[in-house]
Each structure stands twice: as C-alpha cells, then as structure tokens.
C-alpha positions as CSV (number, residue, x, y, z in Angstrom):
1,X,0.0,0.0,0.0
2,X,2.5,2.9,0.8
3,X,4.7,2.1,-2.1
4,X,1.7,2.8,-4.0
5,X,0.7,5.9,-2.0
6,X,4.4,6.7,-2.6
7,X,3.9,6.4,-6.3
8,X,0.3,8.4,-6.6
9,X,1.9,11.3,-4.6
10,X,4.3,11.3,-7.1
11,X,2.0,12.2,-9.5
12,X,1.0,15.1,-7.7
13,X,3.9,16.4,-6.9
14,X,4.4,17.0,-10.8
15,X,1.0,18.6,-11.3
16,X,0.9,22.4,-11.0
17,X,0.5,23.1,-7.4
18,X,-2.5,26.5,-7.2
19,X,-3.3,28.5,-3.6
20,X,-5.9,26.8,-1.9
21,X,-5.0,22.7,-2.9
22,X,-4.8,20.6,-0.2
23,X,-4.5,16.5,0.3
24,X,-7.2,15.4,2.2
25,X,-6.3,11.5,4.3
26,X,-9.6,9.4,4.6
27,X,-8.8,6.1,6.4
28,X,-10.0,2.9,7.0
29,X,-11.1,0.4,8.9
30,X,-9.3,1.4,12.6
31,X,-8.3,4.8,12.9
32,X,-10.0,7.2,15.5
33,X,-11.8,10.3,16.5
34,X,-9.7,13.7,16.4
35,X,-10.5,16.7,17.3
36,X,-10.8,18.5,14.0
37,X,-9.0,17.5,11.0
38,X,-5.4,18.3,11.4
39,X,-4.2,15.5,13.2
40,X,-3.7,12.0,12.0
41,X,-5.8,10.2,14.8
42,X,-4.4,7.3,16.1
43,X,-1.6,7.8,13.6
44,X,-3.7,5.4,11.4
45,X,-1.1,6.8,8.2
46,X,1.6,6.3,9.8
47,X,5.0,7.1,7.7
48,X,2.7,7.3,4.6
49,X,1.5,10.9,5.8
50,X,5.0,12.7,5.5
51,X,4.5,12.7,1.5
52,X,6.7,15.3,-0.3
53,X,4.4,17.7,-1.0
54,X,4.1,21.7,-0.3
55,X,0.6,21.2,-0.3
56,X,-1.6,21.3,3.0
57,X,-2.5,17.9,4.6
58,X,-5.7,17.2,6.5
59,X,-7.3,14.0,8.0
60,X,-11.1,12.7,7.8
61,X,-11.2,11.1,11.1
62,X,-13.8,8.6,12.1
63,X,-15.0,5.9,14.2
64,X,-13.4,3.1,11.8
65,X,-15.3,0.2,13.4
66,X,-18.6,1.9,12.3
67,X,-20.6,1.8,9.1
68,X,-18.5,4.0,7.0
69,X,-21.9,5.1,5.2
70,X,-23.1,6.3,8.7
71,X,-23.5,10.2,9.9
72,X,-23.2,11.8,13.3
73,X,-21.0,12.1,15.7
74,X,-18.2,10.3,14.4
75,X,-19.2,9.0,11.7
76,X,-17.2,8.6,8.4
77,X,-20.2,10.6,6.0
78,X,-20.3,13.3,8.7
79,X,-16.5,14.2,9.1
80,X,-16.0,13.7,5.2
81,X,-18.3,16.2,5.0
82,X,-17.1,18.6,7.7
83,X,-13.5,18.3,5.5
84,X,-14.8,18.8,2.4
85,X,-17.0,22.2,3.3
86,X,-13.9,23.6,5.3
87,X,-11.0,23.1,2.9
88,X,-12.8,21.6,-1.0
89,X,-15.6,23.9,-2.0
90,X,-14.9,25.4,-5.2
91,X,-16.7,29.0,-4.4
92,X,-14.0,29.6,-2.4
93,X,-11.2,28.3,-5.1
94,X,-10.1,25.4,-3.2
95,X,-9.4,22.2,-4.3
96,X,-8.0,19.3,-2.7
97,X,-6.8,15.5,-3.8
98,X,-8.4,12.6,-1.7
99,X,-6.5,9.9,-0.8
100,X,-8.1,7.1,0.8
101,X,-7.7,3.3,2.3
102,X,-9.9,0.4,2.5
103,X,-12.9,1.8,3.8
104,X,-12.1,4.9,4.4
105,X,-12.5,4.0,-0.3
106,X,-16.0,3.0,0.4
107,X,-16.9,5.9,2.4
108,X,-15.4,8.4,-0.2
109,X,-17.4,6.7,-2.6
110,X,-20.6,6.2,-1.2
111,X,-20.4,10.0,0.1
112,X,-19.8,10.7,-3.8
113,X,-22.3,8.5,-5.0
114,X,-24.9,9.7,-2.8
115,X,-24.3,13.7,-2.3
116,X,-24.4,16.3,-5.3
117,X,-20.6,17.4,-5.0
118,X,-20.9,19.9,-7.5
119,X,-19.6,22.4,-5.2
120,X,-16.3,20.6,-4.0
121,X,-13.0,20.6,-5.8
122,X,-12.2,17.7,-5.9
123,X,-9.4,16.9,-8.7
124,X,-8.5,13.5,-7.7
125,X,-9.8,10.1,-5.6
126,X,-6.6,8.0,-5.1
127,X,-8.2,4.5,-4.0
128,X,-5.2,2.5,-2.2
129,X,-7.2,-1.1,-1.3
130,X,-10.5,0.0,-1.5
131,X,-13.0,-1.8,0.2
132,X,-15.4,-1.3,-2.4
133,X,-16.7,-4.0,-4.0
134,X,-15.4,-6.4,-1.5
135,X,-17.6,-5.2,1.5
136,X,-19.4,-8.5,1.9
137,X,-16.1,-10.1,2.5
138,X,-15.3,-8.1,5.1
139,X,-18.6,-8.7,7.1
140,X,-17.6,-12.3,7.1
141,X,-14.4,-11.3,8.7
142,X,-14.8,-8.0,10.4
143,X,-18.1,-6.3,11.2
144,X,-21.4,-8.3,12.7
145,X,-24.7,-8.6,11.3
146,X,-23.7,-6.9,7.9
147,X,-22.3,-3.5,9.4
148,X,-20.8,-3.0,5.9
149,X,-22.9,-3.2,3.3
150,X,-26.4,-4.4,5.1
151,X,-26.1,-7.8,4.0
152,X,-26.6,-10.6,6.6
C-alpha cells in the first residue's frame, strides 16, 4: 500500500500546485476520532503521511469500526463532509486531492455517490485497497450482522 501511496503522490507532486489545494487522508477500517481535522488520529497513516508535497494535509477522522456510510457524531459521512466544506468547495477556489484506504474508499465513494458534490473541488480520488466492492467479504471477517454493506 505505501509504495503505492508513494507512487500516486508522485503524481501530484508534478502537477501544477494553485493556492488553496490541499490533500485530504480518509482512512480505513481502525483509525479514530480527532478533534478537528489536522491530526492524524491514532496515527492510522503512519510514515505514509509525510509525503513530499508543499501542499496542506488534512485527516477525515472517524470511528473506523462503524458503518462508514453512517452520519453523526463520528461518523465517516459526517467528518468527510465537515473536510470537504472547510478546505474543497470550489466558491472559495479550493481544491484538494483525496486519498483514501480500505474503507475509508468505500466511504469516499458512497459519500460521492450519494451527495451532489458539484460544489467541492475535488481533482482527484486515489483508492489505495479499497474496500469497495469487497464489503461482503469483510462482514464475514470484520463487522457483525452486515455492518458493511447491510447484508446478513
């Protein structure tokens, strides 16, 4: 996973950077609550986070044992969306990159599929293991009664 996350940031590294881009860390399965979206809760990115890049990082963090398609306090939908209104919305000419893990990948997408994100500015999703499209796998393994995807 990080030599791939190594390789995608790359890639942004040699697009041209604009005032107001920012990289925005969705994680997955794990992770924690912070207070805001500055700090890397639970360190869930570990090394992966210290990218070479002069753009702005921030972090949606979560409860990652929880539905990621869930709002509220906590919640994967909610604090995506709390990041994306402070730091993505075009109006204000910002744009940001999303990089995402596991099911922090189905959260992203699910928010996408499901909310008009017209307004954000969002240039890029980079999926690193994304959950999506393995969900009922994972129910097997990791979450009871279907937490994932509502399958039993």
């Amino acid at each position: 996973m990080r030599k791939l996350l190594y390789i995608l940031m790359a890639l942004i590294t040699t697009i041209s950077l604009y005032a107001g881009e920012s990289v925005i860390f969705v994680h997955g399965r794990g992770g924690s609550c912070g207070s805001g979206y500055t700090t890397d809760a639970g360190n869930y990115w570990g090394t992966a986070k210290n990218i070479n890049t002069s753009l702005p990082k921030y972090f949606v963090t979560y409860d990652g044992y929880s539905d990621p398609r869930t709002w509220g306090s906590c919640r994967a939908q909610s604090s995506l969306y709390n990041v994306l209104e402070a730091k993505c919305r075009k109006d204000r000419g910002q744009y940001c990159y999303l990089i995402c893990h596991s099911a922090g990948c189905y959260a992203t997408e699910y928010f996408i599929s499901t909310r008009d994100v017209s307004r954000y500015g969002i240039k890029f999703v980079f999926n690193s293991s994304s959950a999506a499209g393995g969900s009922e796998l994972a129910n097997l393994k990791f979450w009871d009664s279907g937490g994932m995807d509502g399958c039993t």
